[in-house]
C-alpha positions as CSV (number, residue, x, y, z in Angstrom):
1,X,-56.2,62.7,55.7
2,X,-59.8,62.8,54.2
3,X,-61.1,65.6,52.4
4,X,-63.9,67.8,53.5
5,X,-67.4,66.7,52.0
6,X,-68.4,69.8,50.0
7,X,-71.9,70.8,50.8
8,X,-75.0,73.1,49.3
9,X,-78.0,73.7,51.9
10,X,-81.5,74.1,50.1
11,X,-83.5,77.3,51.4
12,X,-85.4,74.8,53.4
13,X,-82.8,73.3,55.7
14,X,-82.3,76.7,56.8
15,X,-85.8,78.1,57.2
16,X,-86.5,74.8,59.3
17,X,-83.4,75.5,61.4
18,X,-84.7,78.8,62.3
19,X,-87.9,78.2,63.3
20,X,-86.5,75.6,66.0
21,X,-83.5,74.9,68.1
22,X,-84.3,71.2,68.0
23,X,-83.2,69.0,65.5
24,X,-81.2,68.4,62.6
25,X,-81.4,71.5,60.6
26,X,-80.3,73.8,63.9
27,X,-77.7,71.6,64.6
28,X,-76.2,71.5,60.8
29,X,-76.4,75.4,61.2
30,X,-74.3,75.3,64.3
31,X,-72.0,73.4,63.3
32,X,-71.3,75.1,60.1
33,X,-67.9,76.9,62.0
34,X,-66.6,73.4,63.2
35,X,-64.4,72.6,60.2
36,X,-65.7,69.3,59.6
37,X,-67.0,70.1,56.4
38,X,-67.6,72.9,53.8
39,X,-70.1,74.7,52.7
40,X,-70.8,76.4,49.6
41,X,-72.9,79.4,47.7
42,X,-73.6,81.5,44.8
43,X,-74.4,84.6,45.0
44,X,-78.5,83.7,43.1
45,X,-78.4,81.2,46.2
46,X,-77.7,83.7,48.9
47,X,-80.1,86.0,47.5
48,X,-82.8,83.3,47.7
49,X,-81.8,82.3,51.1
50,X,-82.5,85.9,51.9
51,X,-85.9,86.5,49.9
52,X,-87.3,83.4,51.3
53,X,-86.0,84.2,55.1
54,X,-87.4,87.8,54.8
55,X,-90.9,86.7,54.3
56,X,-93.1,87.7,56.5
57,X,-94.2,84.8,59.0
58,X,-91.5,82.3,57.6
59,X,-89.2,82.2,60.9
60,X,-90.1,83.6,64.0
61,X,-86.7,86.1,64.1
62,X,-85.9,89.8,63.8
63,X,-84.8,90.5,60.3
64,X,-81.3,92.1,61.7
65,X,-80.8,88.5,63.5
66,X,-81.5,86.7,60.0
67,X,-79.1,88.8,58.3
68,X,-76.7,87.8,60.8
69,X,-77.2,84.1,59.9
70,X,-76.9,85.0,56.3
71,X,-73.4,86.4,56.8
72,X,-72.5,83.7,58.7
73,X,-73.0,81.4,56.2
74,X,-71.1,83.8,53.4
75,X,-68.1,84.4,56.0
76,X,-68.6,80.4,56.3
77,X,-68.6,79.1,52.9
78,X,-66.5,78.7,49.9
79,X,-68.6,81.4,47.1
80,X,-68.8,79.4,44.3
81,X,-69.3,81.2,40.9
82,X,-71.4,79.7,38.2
83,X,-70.1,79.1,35.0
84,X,-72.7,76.2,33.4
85,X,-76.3,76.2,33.7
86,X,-78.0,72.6,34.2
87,X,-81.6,74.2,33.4
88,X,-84.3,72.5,33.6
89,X,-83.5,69.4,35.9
90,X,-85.9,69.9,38.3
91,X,-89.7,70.4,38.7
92,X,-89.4,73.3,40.9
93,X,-87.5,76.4,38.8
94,X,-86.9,77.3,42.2
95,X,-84.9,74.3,43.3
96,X,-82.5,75.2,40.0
97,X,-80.0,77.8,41.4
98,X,-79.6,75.4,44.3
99,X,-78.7,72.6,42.3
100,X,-76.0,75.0,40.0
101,X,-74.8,75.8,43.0
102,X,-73.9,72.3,44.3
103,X,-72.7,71.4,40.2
104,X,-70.6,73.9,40.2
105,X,-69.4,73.5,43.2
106,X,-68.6,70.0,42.9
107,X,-70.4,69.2,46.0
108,X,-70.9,66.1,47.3
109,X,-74.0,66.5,48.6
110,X,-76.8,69.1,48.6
111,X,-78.4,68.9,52.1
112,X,-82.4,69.0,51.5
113,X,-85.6,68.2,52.9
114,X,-87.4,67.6,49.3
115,X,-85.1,64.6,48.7
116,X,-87.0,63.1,46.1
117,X,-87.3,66.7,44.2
118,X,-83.7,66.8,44.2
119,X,-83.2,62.9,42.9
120,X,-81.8,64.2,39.2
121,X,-79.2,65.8,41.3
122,X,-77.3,62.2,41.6
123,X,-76.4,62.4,37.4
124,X,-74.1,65.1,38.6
125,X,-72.8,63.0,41.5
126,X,-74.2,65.3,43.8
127,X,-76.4,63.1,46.3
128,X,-79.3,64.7,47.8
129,X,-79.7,63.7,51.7
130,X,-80.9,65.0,54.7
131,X,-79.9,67.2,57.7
132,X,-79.4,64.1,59.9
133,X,-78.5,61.6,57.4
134,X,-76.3,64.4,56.6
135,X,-74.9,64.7,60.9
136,X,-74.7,61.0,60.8
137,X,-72.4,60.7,58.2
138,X,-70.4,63.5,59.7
139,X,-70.2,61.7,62.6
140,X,-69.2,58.3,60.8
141,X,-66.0,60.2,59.5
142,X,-64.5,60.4,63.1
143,X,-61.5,59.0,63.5
């Protein structure tokens, strides 16, 4: 039997999958329940996910069903503690927790829409790819 990929979502994935039901992002949120793969966080990385998705004007939702999606996720995924700092990797400080998260984690991929900002990501054999690259891949696996 294969092993479940081991995923991180950048901040981004998500707010894009808020702000529409169609595409790649929404459809990676949804299927976040269907076992086919895990996901994982740290607690910096939740706390970003819920700065950024708090903002005002970044997704068109109530707070109360954001928070929702948030514990989703964390009821979801696999928390992931971090014991080694990789800083600086990357050229947004921002970006950083998200990549500890997916080192520590052992991920195999860290699911992004800033692939190229997340290319040093691949000296940790974490590889940076998209939402649908991402669903494609899933969708490869099937036996």
């Amino acid at each position: 039997m294969k092993s479940l990929p081991v995923i991180v979502l950048d901040t981004n994935v998500l707010v894009s999958a808020l702000r529409s039901r169609n595409g790649a992002s929404f459809e990676l949120l949804s299927a976040l329940l269907d076992e086919r793969f895990v996901i994982a966080v740290s607690v910096p990385l939740v706390m970003e996910y819920e700065s950024v998705l708090h903002r005002e004007g970044v997704v068109p939702i109530p707070a109360f069903q954001i928070d929702a999606v948030i514990d989703m996720i964390c009821a979801a995924a696999r928390l992931q503690e971090i014991h080694f700092l990789w800083r600086p990797q990357l050229r947004d400080p921002k970006d950083e927790m998200v990549l500890e998260a997916a080192v520590n984690a052992e991920a195999n991929f860290l699911v992004t829409h800033n692939l190229r900002d997340f290319e040093p990501a691949k000296q940790f054999e974490v590889k940076p790819i998209g939402p649908r690259a991402f669903l494609n891949y899933l969708e490869s696996r099937k036996p």
